[in-house]
C-alpha positions in Angstrom: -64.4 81.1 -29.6 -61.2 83.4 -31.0 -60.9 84.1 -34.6 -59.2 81.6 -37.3 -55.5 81.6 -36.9 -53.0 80.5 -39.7 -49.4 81.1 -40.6 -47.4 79.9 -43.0 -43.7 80.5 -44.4 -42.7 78.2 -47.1 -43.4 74.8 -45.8 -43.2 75.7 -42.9 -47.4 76.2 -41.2 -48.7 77.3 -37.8 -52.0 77.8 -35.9 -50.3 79.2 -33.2 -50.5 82.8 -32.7 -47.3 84.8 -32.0 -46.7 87.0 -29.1 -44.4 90.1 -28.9 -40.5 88.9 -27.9 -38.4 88.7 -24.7 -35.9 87.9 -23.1 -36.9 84.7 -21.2 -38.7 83.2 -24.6 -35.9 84.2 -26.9 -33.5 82.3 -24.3 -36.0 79.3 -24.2 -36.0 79.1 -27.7 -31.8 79.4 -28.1 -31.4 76.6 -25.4 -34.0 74.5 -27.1 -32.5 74.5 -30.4 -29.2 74.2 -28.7 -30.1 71.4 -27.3 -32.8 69.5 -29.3 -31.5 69.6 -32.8 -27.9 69.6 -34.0 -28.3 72.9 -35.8 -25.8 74.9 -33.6 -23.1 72.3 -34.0 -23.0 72.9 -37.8 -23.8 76.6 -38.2 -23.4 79.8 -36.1 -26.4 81.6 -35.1 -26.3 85.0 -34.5 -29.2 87.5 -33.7 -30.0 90.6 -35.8 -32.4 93.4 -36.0 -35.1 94.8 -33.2 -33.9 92.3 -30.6 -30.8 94.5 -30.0 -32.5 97.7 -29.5 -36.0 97.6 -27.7 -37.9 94.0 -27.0 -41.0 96.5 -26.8 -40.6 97.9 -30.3 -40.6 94.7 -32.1 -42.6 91.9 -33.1 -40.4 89.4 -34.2 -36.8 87.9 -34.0 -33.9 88.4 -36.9 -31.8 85.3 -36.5 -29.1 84.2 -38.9 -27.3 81.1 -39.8 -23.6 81.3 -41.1 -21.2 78.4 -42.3 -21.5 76.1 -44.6 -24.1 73.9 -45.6 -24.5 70.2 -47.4 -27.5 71.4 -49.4 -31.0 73.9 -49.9 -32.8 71.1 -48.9 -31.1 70.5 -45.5 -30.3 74.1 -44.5 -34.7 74.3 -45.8 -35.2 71.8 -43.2 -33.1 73.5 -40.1 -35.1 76.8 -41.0 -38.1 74.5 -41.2 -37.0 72.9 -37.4 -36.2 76.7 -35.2 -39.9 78.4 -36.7 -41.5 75.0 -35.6 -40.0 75.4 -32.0 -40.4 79.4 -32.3 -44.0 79.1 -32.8 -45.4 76.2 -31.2 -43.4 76.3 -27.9 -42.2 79.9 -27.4 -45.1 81.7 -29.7 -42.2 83.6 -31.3 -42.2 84.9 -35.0 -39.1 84.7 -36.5 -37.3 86.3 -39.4 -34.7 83.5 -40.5 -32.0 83.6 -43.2 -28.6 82.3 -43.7 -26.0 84.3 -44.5 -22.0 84.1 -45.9 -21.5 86.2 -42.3 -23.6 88.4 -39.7 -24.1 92.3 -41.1 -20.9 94.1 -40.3 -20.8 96.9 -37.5 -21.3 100.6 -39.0 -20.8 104.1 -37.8 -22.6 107.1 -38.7 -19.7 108.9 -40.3 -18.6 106.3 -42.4 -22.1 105.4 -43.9 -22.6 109.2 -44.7 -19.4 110.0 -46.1 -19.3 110.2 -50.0 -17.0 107.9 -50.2 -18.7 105.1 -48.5 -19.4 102.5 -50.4 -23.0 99.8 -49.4 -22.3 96.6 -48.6 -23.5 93.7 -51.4 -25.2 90.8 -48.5 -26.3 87.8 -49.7 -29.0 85.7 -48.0 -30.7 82.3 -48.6 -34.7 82.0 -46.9 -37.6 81.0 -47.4 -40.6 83.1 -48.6 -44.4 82.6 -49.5 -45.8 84.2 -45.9 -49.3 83.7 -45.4 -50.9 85.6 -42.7 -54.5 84.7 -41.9 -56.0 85.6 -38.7 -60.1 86.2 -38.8 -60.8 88.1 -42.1 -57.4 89.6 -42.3 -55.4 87.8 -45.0 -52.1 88.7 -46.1 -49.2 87.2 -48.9 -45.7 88.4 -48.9 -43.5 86.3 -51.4 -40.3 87.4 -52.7 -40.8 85.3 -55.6 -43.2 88.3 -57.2 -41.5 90.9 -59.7 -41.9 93.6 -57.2 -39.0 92.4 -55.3 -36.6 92.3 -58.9 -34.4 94.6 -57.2 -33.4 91.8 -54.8 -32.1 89.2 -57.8 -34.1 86.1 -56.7 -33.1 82.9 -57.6 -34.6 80.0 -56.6 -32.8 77.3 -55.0 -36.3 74.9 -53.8 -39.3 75.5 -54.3 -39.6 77.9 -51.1 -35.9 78.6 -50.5 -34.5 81.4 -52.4 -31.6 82.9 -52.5 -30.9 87.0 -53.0 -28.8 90.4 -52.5 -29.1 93.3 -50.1 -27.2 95.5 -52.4 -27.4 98.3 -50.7 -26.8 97.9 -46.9 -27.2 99.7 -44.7 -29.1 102.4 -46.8 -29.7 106.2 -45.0 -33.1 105.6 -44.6 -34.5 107.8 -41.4 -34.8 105.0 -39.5 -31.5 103.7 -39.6 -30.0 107.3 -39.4 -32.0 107.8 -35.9 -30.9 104.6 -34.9 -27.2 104.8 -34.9 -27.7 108.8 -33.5 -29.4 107.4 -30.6 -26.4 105.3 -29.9 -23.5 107.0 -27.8 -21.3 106.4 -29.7 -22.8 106.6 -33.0 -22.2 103.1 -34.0 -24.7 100.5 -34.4 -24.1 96.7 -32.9 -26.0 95.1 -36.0 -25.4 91.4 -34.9 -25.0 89.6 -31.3 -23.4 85.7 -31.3 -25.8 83.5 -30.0 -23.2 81.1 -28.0 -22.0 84.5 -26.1 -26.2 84.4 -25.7 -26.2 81.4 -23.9 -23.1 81.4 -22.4 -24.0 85.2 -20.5 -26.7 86.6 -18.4 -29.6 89.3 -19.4 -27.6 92.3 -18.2 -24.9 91.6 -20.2 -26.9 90.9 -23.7 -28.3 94.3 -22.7 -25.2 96.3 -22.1 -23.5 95.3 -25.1 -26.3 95.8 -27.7 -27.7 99.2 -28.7 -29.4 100.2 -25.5 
């Protein structure tokens, strides 16, 4: 018998275990909220973080909404509906916010000159992550004073909203990011229509591979 499994993010709760992303299951998943919820016909989804660079060097998916939305309690439950298909039919963990519009595109002389100025990106998700698999239990929630520098504000119970104020930052591992690119630039969002609509080779061509 395997170990106790349990998940949760806001109200949102899982016995399913996750499995490290790719390409086929990240499609699945896109095509399936395409097609079994109306979530793509009221916001754009566009995907973000470790998906664009290496599948192997990531564990989860960075997905955010855009556009407007009727109310925290609706845009609560269509972050609520994609981890329930994530997890329980593509074993997928996502990282899901909604955003006023995907991180903008950066080069590596503009965000170390000392002139540049960090962008201020606000973000609406929901927190309270509980990881518990076997003897291994683990909280994460924004909520807590640690994360003051984020200015939290609760807009549900689960769904907050908050500020990146200082993207991207120079941390190392952004700085070795965009110098592995060719072009020392970094792609930091890919549309999720253009997703659907093209093939494999091409979400790998034009991402930072």
């Amino acid at each position: 018998m395997g170990q106790y499994f349990c998940y949760r993010k806001g109200r949102f709760i899982t016995y399913t275990p996750w499995r490290r992303p790719d390409y086929e299951r990240l499609r699945g998943l896109l095509v399936a909220v395409r097609d079994n919820t109306d979530i793509m016909q009221r916001h754009g989804l566009h995907l973000l973080g470790g998906v664009l660079f290496d599948f192997a060097a990531t564990v989860d998916v960075d997905i955010c909404l855009t556009g407007p939305f009727e109310s925290p309690e609706r845009l609560e439950d269509d972050i609520d509906a994609i981890n329930d298909l994530a997890f329980n039919r593509f074993e997928l963990m996502l990282d899901l916010k909604w955003m006023d519009g995907p991180p903008p595109e950066v080069g590596y002389e503009e965000v170390m000159s000392p002139d540049f100025i960090q962008h201020n990106l606000r973000f609406i998700k929901t927190t309270c992550a509980i990881f518990h698999h076997g003897r291994d239990i683990r909280i994460r929630d924004l909520r807590d004073p640690e994360y003051h520098y984020l200015e939290i504000r609760q807009l549900t119970e689960y769904l907050i909203e908050g500020y990146y104020t200082d993207y991207p930052g120079t941390s190392g591992k952004f700085i070795d990011r965009i110098l592995a690119n060719p072009h020392r630039r970094l792609k930091t969002s890919f549309d999720v229509e253009t997703f659907l609509r093209e093939d494999e080779a091409y979400f790998l061509h034009n991402t930072n591979r």
